[in-house]
N, CA, C and O atoms as a Maestro MAE file, in Angstrom:
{
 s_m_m2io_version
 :::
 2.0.0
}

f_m_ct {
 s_m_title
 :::
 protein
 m_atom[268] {
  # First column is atom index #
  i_m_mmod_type
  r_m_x_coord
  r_m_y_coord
  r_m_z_coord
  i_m_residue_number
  s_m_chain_name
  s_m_pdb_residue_name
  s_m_pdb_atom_name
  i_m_atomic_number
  :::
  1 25 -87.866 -56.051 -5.366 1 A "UNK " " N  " 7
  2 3 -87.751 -54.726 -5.927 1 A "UNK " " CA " 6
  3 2 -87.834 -53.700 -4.804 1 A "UNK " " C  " 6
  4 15 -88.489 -53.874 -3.776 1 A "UNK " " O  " 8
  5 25 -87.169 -52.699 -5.067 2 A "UNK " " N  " 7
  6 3 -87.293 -51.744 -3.614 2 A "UNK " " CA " 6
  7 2 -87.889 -50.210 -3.943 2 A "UNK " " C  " 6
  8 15 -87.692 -49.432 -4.876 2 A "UNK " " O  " 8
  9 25 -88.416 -50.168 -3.169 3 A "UNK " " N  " 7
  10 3 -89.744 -49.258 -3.768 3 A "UNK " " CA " 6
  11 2 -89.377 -47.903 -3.770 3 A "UNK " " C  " 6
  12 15 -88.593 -47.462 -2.929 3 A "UNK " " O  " 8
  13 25 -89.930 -47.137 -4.735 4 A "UNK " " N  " 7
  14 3 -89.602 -45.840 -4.906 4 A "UNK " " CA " 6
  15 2 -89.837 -44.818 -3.556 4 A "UNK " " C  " 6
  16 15 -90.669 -44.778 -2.650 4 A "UNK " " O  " 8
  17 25 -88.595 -43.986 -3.945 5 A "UNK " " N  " 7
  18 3 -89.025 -42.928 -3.037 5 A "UNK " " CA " 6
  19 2 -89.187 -41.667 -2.914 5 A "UNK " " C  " 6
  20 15 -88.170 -41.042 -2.614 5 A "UNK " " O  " 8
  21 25 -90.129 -41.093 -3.047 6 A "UNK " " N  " 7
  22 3 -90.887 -39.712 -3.677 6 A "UNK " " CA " 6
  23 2 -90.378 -38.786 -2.957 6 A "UNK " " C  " 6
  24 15 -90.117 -37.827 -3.684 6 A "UNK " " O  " 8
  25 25 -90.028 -38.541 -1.572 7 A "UNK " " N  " 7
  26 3 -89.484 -37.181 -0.753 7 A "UNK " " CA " 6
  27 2 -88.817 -37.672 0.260 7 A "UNK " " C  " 6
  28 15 -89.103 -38.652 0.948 7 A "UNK " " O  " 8
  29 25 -87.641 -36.749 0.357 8 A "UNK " " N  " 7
  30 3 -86.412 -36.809 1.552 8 A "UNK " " CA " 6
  31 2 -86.358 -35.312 2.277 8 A "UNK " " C  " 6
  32 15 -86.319 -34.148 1.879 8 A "UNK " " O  " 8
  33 25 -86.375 -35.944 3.471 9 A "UNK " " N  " 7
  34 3 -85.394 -34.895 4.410 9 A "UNK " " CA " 6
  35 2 -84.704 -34.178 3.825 9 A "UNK " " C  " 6
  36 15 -84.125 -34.713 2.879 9 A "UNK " " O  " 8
  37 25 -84.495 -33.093 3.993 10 A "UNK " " N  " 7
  38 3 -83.008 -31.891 4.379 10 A "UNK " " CA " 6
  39 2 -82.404 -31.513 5.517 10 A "UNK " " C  " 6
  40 15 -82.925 -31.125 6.563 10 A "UNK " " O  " 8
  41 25 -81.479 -31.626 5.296 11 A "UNK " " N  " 7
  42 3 -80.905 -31.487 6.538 11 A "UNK " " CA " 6
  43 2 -79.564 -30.032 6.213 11 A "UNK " " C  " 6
  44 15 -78.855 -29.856 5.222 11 A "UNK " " O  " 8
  45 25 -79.668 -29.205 7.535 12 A "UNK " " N  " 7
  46 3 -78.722 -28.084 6.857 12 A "UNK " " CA " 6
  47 2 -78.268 -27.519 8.549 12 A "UNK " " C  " 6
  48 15 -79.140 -27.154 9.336 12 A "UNK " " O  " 8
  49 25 -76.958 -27.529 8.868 13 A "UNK " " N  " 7
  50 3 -76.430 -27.450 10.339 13 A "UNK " " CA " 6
  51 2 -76.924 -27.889 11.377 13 A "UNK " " C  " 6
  52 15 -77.049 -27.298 12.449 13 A "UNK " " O  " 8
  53 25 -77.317 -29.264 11.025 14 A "UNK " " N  " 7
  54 3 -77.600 -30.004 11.965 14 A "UNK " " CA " 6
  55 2 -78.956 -29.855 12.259 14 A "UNK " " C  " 6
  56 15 -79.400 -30.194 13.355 14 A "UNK " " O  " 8
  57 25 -79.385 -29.562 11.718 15 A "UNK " " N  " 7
  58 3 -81.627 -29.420 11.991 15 A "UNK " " CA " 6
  59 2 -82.033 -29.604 10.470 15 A "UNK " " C  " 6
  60 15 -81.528 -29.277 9.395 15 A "UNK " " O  " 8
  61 25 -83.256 -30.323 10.898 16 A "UNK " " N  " 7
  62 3 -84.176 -30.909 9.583 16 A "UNK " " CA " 6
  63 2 -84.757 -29.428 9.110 16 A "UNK " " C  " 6
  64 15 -85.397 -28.679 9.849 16 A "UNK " " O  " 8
  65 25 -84.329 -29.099 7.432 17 A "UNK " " N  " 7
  66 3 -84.470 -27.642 7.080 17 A "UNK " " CA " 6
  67 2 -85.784 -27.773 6.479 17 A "UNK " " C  " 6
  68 15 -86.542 -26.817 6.646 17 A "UNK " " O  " 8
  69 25 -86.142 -28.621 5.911 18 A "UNK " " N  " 7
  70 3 -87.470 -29.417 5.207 18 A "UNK " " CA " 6
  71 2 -87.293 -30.008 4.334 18 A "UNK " " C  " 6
  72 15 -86.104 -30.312 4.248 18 A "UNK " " O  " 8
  73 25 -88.218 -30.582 3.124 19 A "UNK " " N  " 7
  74 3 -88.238 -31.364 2.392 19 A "UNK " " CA " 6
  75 2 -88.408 -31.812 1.131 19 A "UNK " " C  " 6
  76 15 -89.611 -31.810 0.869 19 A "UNK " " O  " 8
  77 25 -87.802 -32.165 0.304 20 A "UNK " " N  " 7
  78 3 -87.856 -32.494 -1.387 20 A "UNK " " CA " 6
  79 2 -88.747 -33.505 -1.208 20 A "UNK " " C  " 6
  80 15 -88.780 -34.405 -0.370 20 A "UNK " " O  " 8
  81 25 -89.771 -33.113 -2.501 21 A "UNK " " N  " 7
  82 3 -90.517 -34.051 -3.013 21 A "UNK " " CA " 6
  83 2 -90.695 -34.398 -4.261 21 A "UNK " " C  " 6
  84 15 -90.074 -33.517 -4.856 21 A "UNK " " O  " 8
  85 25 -91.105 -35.055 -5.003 22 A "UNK " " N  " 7
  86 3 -91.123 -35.719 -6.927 22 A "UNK " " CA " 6
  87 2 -92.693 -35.757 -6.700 22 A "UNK " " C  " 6
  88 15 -93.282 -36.811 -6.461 22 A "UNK " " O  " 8
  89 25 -93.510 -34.158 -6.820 23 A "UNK " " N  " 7
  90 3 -94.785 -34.201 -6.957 23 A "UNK " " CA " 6
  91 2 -95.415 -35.277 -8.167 23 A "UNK " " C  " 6
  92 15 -96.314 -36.118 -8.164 23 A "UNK " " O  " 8
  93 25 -94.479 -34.795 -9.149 24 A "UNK " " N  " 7
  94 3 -95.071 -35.280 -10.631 24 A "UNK " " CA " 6
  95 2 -94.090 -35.721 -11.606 24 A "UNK " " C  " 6
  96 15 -93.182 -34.890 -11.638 24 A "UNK " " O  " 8
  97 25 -93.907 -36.598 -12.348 25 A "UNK " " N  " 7
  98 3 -92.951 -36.835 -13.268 25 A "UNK " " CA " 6
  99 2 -91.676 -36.033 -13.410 25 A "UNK " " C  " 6
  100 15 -90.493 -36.281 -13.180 25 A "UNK " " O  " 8
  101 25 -92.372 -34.923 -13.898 26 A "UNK " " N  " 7
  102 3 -91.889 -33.696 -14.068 26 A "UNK " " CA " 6
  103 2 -91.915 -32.530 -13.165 26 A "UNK " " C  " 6
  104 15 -91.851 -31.412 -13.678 26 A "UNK " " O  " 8
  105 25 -92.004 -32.653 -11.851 27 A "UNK " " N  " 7
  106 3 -92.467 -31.755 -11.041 27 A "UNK " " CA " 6
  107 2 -91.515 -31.810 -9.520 27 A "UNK " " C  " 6
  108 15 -92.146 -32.326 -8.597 27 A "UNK " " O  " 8
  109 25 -90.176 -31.370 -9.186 28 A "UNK " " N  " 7
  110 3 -89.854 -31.351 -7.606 28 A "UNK " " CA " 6
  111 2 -90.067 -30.120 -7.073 28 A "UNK " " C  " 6
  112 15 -89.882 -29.001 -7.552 28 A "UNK " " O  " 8
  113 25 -90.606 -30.582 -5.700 29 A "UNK " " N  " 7
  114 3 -90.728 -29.356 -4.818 29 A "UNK " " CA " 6
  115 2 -90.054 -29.155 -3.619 29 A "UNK " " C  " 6
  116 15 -90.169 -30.097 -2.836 29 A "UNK " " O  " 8
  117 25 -89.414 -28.257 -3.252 30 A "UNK " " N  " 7
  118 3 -88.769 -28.282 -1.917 30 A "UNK " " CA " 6
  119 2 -89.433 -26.979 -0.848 30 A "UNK " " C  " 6
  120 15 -89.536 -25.784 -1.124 30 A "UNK " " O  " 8
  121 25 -89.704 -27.477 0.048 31 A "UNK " " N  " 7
  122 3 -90.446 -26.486 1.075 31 A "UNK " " CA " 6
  123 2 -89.345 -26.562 2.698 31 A "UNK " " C  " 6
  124 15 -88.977 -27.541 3.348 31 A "UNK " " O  " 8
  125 25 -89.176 -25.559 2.833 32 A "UNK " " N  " 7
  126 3 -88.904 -25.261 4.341 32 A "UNK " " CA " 6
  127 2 -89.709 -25.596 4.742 32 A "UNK " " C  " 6
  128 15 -90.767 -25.744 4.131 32 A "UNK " " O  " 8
  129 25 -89.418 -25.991 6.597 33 A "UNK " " N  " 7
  130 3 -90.242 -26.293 7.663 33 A "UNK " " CA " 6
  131 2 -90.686 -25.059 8.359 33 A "UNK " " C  " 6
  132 15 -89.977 -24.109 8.689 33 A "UNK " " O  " 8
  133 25 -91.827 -25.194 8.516 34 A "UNK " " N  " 7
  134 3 -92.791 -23.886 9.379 34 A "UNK " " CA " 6
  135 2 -91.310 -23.096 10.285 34 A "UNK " " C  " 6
  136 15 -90.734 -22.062 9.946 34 A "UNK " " O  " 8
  137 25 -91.069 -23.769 11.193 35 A "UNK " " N  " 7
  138 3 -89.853 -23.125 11.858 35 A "UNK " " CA " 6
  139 2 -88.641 -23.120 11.624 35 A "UNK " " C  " 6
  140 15 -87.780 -23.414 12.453 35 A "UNK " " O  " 8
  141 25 -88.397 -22.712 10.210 36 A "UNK " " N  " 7
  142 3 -87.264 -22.860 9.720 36 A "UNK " " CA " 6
  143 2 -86.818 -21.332 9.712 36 A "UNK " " C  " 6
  144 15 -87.600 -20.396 9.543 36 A "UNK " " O  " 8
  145 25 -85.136 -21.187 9.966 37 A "UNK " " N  " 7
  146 3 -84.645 -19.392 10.241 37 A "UNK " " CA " 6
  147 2 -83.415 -19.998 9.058 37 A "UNK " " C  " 6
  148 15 -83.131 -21.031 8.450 37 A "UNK " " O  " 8
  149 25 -82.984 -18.702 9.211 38 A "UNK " " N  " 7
  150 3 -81.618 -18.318 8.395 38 A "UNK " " CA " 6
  151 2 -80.694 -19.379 8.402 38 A "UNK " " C  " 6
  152 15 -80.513 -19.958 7.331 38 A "UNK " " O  " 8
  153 25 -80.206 -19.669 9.184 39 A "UNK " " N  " 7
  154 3 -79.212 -20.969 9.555 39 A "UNK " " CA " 6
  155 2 -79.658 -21.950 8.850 39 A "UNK " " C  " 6
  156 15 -78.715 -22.665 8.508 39 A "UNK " " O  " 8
  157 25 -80.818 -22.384 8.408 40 A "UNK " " N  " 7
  158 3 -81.218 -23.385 7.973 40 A "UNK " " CA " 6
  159 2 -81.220 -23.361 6.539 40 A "UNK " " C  " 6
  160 15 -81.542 -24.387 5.940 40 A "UNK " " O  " 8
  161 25 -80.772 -21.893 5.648 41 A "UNK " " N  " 7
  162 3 -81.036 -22.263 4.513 41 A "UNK " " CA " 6
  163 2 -80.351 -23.305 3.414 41 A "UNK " " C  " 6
  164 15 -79.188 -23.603 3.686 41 A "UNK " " O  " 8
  165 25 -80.764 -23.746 2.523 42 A "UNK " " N  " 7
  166 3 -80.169 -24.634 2.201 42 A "UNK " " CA " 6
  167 2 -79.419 -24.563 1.096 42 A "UNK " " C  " 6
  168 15 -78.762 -25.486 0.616 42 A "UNK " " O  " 8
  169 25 -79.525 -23.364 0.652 43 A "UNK " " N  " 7
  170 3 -78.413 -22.486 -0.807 43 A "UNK " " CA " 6
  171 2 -78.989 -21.413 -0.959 43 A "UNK " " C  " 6
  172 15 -80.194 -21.166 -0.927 43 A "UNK " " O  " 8
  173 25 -77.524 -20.304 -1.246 44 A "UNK " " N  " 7
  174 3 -78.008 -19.048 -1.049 44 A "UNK " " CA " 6
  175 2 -79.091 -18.649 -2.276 44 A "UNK " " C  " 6
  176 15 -79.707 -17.585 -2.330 44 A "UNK " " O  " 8
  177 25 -79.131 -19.147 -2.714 45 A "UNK " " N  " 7
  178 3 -80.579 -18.487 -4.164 45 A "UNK " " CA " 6
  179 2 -82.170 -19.132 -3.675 45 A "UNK " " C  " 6
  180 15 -83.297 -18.957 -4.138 45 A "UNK " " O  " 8
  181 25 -81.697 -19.871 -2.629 46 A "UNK " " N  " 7
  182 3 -82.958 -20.549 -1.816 46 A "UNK " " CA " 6
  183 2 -82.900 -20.287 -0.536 46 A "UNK " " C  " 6
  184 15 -82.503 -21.127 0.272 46 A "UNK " " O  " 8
  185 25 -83.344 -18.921 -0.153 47 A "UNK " " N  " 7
  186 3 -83.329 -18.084 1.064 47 A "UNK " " CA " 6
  187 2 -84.516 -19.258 1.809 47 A "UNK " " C  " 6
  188 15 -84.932 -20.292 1.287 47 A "UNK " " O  " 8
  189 25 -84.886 -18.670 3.236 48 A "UNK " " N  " 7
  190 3 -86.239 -19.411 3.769 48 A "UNK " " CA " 6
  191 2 -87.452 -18.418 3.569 48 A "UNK " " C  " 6
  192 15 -87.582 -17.277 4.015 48 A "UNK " " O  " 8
  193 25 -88.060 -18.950 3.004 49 A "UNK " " N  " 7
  194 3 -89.406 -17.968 3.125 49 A "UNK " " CA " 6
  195 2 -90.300 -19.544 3.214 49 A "UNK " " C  " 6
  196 15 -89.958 -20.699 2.959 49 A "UNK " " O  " 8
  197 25 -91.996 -18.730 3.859 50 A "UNK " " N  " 7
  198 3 -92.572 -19.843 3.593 50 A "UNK " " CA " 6
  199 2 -93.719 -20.325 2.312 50 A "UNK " " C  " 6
  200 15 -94.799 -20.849 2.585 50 A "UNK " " O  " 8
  201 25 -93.309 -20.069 1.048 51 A "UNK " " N  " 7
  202 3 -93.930 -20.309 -0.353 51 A "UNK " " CA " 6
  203 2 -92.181 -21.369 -0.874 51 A "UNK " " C  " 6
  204 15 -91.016 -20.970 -0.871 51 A "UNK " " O  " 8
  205 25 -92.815 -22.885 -1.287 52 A "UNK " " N  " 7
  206 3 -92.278 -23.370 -1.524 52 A "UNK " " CA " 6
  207 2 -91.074 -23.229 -2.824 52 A "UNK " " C  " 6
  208 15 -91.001 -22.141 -3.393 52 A "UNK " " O  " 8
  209 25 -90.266 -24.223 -3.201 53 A "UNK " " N  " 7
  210 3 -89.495 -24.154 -4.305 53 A "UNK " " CA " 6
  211 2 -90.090 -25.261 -5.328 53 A "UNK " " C  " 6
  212 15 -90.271 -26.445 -5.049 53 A "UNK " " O  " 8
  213 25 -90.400 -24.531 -6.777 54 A "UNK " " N  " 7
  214 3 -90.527 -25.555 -7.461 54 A "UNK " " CA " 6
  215 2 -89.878 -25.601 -8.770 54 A "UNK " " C  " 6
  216 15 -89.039 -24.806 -9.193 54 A "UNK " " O  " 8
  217 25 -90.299 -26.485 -9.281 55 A "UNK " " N  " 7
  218 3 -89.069 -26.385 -10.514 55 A "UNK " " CA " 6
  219 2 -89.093 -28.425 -11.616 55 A "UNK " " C  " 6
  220 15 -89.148 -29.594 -11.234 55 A "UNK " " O  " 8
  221 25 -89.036 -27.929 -12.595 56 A "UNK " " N  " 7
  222 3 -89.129 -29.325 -13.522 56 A "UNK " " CA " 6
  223 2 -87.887 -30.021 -13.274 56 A "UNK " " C  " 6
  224 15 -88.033 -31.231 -13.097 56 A "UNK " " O  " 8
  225 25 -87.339 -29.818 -13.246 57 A "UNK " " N  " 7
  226 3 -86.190 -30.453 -13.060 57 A "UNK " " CA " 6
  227 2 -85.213 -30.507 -11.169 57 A "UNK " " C  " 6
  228 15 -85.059 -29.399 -10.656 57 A "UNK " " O  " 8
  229 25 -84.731 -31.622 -10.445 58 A "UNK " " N  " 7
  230 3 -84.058 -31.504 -9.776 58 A "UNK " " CA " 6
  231 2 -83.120 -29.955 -9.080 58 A "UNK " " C  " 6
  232 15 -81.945 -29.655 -9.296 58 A "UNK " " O  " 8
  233 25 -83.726 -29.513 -8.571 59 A "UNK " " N  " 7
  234 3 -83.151 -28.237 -8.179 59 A "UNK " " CA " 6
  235 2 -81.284 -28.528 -7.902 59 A "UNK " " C  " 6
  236 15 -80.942 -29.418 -7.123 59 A "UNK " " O  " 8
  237 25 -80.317 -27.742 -8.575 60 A "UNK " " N  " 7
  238 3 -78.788 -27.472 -8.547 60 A "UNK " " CA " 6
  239 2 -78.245 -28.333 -7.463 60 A "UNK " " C  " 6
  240 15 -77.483 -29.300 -7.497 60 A "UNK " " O  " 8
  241 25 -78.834 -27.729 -6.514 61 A "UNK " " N  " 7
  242 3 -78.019 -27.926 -4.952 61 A "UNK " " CA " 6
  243 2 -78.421 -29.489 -4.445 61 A "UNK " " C  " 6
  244 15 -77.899 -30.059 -3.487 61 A "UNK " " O  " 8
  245 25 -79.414 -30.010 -5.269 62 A "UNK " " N  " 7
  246 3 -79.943 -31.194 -4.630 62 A "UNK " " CA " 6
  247 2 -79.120 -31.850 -5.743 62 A "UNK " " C  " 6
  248 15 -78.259 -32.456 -5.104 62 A "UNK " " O  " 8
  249 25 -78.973 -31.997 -6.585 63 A "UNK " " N  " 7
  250 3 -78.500 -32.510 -7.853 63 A "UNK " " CA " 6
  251 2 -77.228 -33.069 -7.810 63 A "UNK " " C  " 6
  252 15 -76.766 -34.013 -8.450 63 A "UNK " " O  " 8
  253 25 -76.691 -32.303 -6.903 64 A "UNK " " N  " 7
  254 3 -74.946 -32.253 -6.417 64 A "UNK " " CA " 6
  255 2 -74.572 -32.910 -4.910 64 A "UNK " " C  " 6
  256 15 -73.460 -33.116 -4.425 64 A "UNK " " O  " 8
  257 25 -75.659 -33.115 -4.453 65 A "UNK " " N  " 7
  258 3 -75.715 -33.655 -3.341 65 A "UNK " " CA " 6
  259 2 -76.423 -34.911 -3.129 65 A "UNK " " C  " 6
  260 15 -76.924 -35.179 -2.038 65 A "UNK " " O  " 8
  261 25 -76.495 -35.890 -4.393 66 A "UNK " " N  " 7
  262 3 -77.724 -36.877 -4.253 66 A "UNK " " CA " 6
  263 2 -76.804 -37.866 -3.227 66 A "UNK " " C  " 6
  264 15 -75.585 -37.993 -3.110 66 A "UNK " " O  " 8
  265 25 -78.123 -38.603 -2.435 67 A "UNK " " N  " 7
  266 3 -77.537 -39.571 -1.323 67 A "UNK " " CA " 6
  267 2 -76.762 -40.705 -1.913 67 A "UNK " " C  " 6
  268 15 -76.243 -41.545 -1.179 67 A "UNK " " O  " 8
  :::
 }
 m_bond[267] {
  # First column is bond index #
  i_m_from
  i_m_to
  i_m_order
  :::
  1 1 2 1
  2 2 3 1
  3 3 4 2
  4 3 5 1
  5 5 6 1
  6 6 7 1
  7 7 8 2
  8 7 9 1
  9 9 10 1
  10 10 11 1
  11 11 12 2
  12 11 13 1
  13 13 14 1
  14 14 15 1
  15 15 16 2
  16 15 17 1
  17 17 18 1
  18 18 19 1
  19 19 20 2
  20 19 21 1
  21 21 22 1
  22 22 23 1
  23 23 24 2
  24 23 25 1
  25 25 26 1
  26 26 27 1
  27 27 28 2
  28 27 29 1
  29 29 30 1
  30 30 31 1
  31 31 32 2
  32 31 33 1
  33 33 34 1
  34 34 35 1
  35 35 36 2
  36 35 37 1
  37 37 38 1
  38 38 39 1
  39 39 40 2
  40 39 41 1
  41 41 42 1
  42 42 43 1
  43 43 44 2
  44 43 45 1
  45 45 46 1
  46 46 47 1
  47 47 48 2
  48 47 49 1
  49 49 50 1
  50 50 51 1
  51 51 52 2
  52 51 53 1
  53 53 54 1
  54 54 55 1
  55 55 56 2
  56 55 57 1
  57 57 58 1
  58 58 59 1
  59 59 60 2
  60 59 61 1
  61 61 62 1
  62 62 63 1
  63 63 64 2
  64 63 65 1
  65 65 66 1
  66 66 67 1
  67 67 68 2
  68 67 69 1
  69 69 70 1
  70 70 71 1
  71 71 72 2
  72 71 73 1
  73 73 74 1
  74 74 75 1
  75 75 76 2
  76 75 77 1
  77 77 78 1
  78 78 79 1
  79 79 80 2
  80 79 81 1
  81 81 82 1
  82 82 83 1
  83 83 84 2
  84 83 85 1
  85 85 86 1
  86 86 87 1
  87 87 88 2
  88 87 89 1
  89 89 90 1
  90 90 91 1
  91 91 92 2
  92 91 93 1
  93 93 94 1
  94 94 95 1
  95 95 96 2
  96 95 97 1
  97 97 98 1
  98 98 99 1
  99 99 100 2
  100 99 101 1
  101 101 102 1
  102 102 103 1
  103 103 104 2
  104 103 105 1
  105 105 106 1
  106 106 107 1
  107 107 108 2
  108 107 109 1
  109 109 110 1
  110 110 111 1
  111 111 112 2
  112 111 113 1
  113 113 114 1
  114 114 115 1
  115 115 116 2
  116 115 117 1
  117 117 118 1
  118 118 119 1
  119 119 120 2
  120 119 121 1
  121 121 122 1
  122 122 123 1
  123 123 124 2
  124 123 125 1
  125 125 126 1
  126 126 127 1
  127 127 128 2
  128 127 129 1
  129 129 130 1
  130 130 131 1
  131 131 132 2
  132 131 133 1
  133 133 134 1
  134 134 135 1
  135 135 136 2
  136 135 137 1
  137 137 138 1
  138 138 139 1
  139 139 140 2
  140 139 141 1
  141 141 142 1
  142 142 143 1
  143 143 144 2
  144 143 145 1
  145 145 146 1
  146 146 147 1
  147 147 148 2
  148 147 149 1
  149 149 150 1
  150 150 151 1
  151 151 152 2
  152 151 153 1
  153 153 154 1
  154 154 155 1
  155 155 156 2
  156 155 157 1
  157 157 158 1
  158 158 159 1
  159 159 160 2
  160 159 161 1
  161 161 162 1
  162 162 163 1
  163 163 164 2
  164 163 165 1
  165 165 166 1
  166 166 167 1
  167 167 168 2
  168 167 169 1
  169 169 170 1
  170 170 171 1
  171 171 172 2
  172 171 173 1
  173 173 174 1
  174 174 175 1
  175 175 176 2
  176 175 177 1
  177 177 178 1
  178 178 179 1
  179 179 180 2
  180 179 181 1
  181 181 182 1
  182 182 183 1
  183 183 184 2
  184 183 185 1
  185 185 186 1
  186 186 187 1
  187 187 188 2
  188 187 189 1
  189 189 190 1
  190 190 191 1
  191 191 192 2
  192 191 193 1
  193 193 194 1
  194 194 195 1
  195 195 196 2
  196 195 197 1
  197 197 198 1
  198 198 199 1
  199 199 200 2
  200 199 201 1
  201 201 202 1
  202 202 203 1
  203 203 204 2
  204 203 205 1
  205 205 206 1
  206 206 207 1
  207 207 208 2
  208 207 209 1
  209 209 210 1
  210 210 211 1
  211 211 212 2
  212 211 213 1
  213 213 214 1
  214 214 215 1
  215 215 216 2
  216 215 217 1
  217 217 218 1
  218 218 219 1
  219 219 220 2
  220 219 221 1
  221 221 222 1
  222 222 223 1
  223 223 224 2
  224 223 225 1
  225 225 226 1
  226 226 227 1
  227 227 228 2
  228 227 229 1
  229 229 230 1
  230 230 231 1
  231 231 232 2
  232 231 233 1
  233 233 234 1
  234 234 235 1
  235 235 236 2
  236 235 237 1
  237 237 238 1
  238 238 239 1
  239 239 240 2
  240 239 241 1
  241 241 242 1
  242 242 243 1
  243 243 244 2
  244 243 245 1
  245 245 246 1
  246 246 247 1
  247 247 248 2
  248 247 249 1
  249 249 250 1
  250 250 251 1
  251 251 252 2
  252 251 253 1
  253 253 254 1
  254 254 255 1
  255 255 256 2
  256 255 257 1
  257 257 258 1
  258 258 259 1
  259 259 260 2
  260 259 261 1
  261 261 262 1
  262 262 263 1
  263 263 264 2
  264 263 265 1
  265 265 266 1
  266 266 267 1
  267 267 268 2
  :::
 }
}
């Protein structure tokens, strides 16, 4: 069996932008990296600031992009 996996990388022009996680059943979070700028954002309704993204459901942009 191959084991679950709770949080991935982002990646956005070539630099690690930060990272999705499956806090809770019902719970993903996506946070920029401390040194994350403009270039790095990863959809425009998800500017960089540093207070994470959360949300019950799979955020849009990740949704459309699964690996």
């Amino acid at each position: 069996m191959m084991p679950s996996v709770n949080a991935l990388a982002v990646w956005a022009a070539n630099r690690r932008s930060g990272l999705i996680a499956r806090e809770q059943r019902d719970r993903y979070v996506f946070a920029y990296n401390r040194d994350a700028e403009d270039p790095d954002q990863v959809f425009l309704t998800m500017p960089v600031r540093p207070e994470s993204w959360s949300s019950r459901e799979l955020h849009p942009i990740f949704q459309m992009n699964l690996p």
